[in-house]
N, C-alpha and C positions, 0 to 999 in steps of 0.2 A: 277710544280703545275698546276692541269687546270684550266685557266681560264674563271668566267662568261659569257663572249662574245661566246666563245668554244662550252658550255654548251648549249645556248641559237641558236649555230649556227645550235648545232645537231637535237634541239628541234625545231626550223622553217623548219628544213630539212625533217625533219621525219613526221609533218602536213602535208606538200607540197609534199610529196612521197603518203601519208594519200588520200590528196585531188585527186591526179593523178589516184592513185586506185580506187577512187570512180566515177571518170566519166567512168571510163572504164568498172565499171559492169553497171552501167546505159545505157552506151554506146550497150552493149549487151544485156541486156533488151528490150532495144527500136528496135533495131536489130532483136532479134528474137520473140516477143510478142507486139513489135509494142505498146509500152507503157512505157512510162515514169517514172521507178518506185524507189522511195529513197532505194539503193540494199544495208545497211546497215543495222549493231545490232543493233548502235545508232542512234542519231535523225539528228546530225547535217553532213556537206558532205565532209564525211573521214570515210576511211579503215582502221583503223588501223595495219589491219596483212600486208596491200600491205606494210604500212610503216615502220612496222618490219620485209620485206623480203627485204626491200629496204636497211635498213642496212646491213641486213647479204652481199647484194651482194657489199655494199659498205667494208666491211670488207675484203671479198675473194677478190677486187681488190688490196687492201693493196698486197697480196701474191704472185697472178697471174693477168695479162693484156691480158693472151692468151685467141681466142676467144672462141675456143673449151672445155679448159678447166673452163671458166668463164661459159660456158652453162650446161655443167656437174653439177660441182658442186652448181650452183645457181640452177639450177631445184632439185638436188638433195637436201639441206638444206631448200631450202622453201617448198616443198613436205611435211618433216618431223616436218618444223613448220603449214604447216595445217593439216596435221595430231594430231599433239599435241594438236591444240590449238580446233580443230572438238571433241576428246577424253573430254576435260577438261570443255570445255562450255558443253555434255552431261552431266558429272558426276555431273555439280553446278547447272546446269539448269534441269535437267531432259528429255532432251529433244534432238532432232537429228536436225542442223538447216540446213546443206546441203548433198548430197546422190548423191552417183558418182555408188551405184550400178549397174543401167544398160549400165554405160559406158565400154568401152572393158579397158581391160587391170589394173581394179582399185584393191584397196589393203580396203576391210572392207568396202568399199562406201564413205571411207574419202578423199583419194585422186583419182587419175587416169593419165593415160598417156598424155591426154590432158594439162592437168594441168601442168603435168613436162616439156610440151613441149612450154608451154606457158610461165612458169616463166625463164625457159631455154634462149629462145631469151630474156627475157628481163633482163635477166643476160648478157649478150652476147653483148647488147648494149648499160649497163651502161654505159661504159667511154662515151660514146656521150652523153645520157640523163643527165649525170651528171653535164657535160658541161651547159644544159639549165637550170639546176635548181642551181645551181652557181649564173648564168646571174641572174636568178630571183628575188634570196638571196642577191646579191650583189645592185638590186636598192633599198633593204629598208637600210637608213642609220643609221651608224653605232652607233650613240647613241640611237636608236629604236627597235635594236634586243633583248634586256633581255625583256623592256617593253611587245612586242608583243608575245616574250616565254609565258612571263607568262601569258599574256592574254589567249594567247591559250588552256595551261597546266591549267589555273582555268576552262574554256568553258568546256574541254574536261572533268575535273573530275565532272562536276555538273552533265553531260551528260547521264556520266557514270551510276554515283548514280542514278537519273532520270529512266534509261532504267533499270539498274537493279530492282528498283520498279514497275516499270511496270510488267519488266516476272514474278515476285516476287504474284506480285495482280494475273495475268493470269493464272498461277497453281494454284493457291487458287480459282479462280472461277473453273477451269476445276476439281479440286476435288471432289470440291463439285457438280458440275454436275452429273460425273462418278457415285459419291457415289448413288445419286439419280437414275442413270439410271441402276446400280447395283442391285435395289429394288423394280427396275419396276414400279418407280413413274412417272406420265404422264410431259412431258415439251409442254408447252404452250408459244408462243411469245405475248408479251401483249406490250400496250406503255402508259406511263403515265405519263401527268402534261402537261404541255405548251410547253416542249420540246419536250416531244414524243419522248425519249429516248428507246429505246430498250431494254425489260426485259425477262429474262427466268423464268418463273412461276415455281418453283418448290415446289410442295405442297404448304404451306402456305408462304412460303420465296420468296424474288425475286432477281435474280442474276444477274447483268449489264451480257450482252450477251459478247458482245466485243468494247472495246475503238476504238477510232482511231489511237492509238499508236501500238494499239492489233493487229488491221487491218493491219495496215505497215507493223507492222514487219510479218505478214502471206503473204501478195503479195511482201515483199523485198525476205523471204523464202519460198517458193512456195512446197520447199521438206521438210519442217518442219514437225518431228515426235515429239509426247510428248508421254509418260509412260501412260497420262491420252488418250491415241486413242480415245477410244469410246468416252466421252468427246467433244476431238477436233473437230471428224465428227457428231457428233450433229451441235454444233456451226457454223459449215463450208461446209457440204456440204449438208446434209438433209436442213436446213433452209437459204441456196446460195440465191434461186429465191425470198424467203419472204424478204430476207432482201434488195436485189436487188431491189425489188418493192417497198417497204416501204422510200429507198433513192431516188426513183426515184421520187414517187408522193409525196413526203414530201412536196415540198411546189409549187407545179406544179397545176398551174391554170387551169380550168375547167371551160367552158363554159356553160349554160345552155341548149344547145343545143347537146352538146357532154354529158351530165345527162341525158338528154330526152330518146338518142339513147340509153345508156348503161343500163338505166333502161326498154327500151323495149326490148331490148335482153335479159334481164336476165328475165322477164315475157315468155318471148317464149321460154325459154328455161328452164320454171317453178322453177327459181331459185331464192331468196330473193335478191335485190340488196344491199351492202355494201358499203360505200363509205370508203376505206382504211384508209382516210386521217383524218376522224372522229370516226373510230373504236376502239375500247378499245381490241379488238382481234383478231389476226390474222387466 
């Protein structure tokens, strides 16, 4: 019969394979865009798929220890779990969250050869890695491991639920956008109340543009496609710069001096001056 402790062993193993995953797209992020960016679905700092390839390769070592065949077949099973898992978050989401099309050698845009080459070595050097996260596992004591399963296992489902409402809101906004830009009704960015919240005017209704959560997950997914396109490049790239400016002067001090100039510039250059930061319009 398994045991609790077992249970709870695999369940600390599988966050900490999670966690491991997650600095290493970050890691690459910051690497090649030179930024910092949360490179998850969810909110909090775990992978989940690194941590279900991290079993699978923990599985295949049960079979084989060989290195060649541990890189095979470990590139080859995690491949086809993101493939799975790129197919099934489209069908639930409506939406494409990463795109290996322009990579050489890729199967649909879902996976590519990099990818297999990459889960490959880290098949290949389980037995070592396994070893440090053991060590890891082994300094929380041992009446600590169900407690902190479960902590985890609760964290991760609110997380979950969480993010799934978010995309949940986010196509419901981009719908209703789409439907609007479908009818060739004009979108206006407007801000209004004391937060100066960012709204899309659309005819008489007004539609929050995009959360912060919205935000994330568009710079965690940079290749994100939605069913609602027109929509999304409303939101994202036609209004990039307004909204750029609007976060940048949001609460960015101005001198009377630095008013004077901007106001005579926009005189010579017969233009009405705006102050962004008290505009009701962008």
């Amino acid at each position: 019969m398994i045991s609790l402790d077992f249970v709870a062993d695999i369940i600390i193993t599988f966050f900490v394979f999670s966690f491991c995953g997650w600095l290493f797209e970050c890691a690459i992020s910051l690497f090649r865009d030179h930024e910092l960016v949360n490179r998850g679905f969810l909110n909090g700092p775990y992978c989940p798929i690194y941590g279900c390839g991290a079993m699978l390769f923990l599985l295949i070592m049960l079979w084989t220890d060989r290195p060649l065949e541990l890189f095979f077949f470990g590139g080859l099973f995690a491949c086809t779990l993101e493939y799975i898992t790129s197919w099934f978050m489209e069908k639930i989401y409506k939406a494409r969250w990463w795109d290996y099309s322009n990579w050489p050698f890729n199967i649909n845009g879902r996976v590519c050869l990099y990818g297999f080459l990459t889960f490959g070595a880290f098949s290949a050097l389980m037995p070592f890695i396994k070893k440090g996260i053991d060590w890891l596992v082994a300094l929380i004591p041992d009446n600590h491991h169900i407690t902190i399963a479960l902590i985890l296992l609760i964290i991760f489902i609110i997380d979950f639920i969480y993010s799934n409402h978010v995309i949940a809101k986010f196509n419901r906004t981009l719908r209703k956008i789409q439907k609007q830009l479908n009818a060739n009704f004009p979108i206006n960015i407007i801000n209004r109340g004391k937060r100066r919240v960012l709204y899309l005017k659309l005819g008489k209704n007004k539609v929050s543009l995009l959360t912060w959560q919205q935000r994330r997950l568009l710079n965690a997914f940079p290749d994100f496609k939605s069913k609602y396109d027109k929509a999304l490049k409303a939101v994202t790239t036609k209004n990039k710069e307004r909204i750029d400016r609007f976060q940048k002067n949001r609460f960015k001090p101005i001198t009377n001096e630095e008013l004077s100039r901007a106001k005579a510039k926009a005189k010579r250059e017969g233009k009405k001056y705006i102050d962004e930061r008290k505009s009701n319009k962008y």
